[in-house]
N, C-alpha and C positions, 0 to 999 in steps of 0.2 A: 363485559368481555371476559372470556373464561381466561384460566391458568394459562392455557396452554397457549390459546391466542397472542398472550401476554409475553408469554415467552419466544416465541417466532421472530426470527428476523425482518422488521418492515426495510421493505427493497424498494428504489425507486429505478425505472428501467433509463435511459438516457439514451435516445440514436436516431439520427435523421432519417434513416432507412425505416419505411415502415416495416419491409420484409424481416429485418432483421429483428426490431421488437417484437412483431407474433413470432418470431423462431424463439427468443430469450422468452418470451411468457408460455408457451409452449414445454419449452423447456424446462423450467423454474417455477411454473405457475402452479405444479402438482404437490413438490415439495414440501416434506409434514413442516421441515424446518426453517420456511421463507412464507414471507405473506408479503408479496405483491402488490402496493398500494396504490402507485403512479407510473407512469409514463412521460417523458417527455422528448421533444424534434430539436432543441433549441437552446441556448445557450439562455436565452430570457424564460420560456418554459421549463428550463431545467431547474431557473430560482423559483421559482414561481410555484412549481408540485415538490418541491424540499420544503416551504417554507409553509404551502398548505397540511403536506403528511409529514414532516418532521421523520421522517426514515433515519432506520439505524446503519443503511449502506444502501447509495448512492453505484449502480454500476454505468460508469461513464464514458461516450465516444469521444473521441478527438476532435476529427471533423465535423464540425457541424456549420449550416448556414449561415450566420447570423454572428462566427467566432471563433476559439477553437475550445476545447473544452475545458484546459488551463485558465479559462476565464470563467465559467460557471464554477469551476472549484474552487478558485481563490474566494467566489462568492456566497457560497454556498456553508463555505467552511466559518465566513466573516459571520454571520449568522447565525451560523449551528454549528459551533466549536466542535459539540460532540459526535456530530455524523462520520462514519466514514467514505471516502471516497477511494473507488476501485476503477481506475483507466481499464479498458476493454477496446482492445483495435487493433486493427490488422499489419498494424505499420511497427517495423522493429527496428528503431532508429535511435541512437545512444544519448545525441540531445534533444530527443522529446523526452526519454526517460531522465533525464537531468532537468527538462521543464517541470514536468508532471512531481517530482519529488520537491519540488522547489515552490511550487503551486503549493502543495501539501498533500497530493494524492499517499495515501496512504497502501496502494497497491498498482501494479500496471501488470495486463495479462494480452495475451494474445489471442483471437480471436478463434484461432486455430483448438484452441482446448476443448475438453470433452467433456461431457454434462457433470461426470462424477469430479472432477478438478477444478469445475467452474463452482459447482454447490459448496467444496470443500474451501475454496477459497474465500470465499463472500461469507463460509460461517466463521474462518480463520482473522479475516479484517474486524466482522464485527468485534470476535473475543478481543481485539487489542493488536493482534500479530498485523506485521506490514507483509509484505508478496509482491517478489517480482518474479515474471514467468521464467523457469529456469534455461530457455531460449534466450531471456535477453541479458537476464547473469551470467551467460557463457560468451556473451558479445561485450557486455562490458568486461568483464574479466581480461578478455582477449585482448579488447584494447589499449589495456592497462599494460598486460605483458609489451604488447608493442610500441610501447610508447617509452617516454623518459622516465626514470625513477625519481625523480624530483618531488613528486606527488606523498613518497614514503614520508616525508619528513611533517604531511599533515599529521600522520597518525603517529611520529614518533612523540607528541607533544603531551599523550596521555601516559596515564602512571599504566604497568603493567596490568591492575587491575581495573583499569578502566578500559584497558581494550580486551578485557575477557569479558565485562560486560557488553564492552559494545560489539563483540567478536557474535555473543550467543543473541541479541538482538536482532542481529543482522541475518541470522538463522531464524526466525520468526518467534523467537520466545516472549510469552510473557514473562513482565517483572519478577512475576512470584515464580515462574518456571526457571528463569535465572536464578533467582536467591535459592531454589532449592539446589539447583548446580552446581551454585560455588557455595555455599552454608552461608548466606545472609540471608539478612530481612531482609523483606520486600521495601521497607521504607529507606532500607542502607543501599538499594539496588537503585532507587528514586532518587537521592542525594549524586551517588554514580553517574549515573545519565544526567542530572543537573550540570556537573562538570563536563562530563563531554558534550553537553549542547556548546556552554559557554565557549571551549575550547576550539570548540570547531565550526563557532559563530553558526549555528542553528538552531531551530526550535522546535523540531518535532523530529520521532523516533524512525518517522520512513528516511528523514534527511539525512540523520546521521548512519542508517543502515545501507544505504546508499551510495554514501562518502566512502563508507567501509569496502564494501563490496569493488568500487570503482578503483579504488586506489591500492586494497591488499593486494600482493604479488602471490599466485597459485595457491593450493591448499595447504599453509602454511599453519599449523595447530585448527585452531577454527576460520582462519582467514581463506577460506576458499570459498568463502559469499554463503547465500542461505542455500537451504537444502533445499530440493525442489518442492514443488506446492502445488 
């Protein structure tokens, strides 16, 4: 396998719809910087072409036959810690995105998106960054306004600088993009998010991005959710 090969994102496709798979391979299949390895219909065929191609992102539907897709994630992830997983689907609904981040999905976009947002996204998850569609970060957001404030007192339980980490997180950064933001190491930005998992009883960075997003009240410093993607 050459350099280049080597460096390509292996993609595995995920959607009951045939149509929709030759549209996503179609779409994605030209791409210098994706290589397309699998397909799958099914929540049992979605383990099954992960754990054959070991892909470095998974884009995943919801609905599927056999489950929904929170269930091939939680599977998929139990088995290849390091994959990521990008929900793709038409449905804009506040707790499936509270499923899906809870699953472990590491991105949820809407189907709606356009080749150059969809390519950009899927190379943003593999680097590390989490993504949610900025459709459905203005739905949760919105929620949020409308709802009790109750919810503030999750996040008042971190130090100041733990919620400027997890503020620029929540914007799609990586570690080392954070530490270059506030002047840490990357290893002192790793310790950081240590604590805010623990604190906010989670285990991965789409979760607490998530937490962040759902609960900050409007664009408050960096608390107005991630940027769009």
């Amino acid at each position: 396998m050459t350099a280049a090969a080597k460096s390509r994102v292996r993609l595995v496709l995920v959607d009951d719809s045939e149509v929709v798979r030759m549209g996503l391979r179609a779409l994605l299949g030209a791409e210098p910087g994706l290589n397309l390895v699998g397909e799958a219909w099914s929540v049992a065929t979605a383990v099954e072409a992960c754990l054959k191609h070991k892909p470095d992102v998974v884009l995943l539907d919801i609905r599927l036959p056999d489950g929904v897709g929170f269930d091939a994630c939680r599977q998929i992830l139990q088995r290849l810690p390091d994959t990521r997983v990008l929900i793709l689907t038409s449905v804009v609904d506040e707790t499936l995105v509270d499923e899906a981040i809870r699953a472990g999905a590491h991105g949820y976009l809407l189907k709606e998106i356009d080749r150059r947002g969809l390519v950009q996204a899927i190379l943003d998850v593999a680097a590390g960054k989490s993504i949610l569609d900025p459709a459905v970060t203005a739905r949760v957001i919105q929620l949020v306004k409308d709802g009790s404030g109750a919810t503030q007192n999750v996040l008042a339980i971190l130090s100041p600088q733990e919620r400027k980490v997890l503020a620029l997180i929540a914007e799609g950064h990586t570690n080392k993009e954070v530490g270059n933001e506030l002047g840490l190491a990357e290893k002192t930005v790793k310790n950081y998010l240590s604590n805010v998992f623990d604190k906010l009883h989670v285990s991965r960075r789409s979760q607490a991005a998530a937490m962040y997003v759902r609960e900050a009240r409007g664009p408050a410093g960096h608390g107005g959710g991630p940027a769009g993607h």
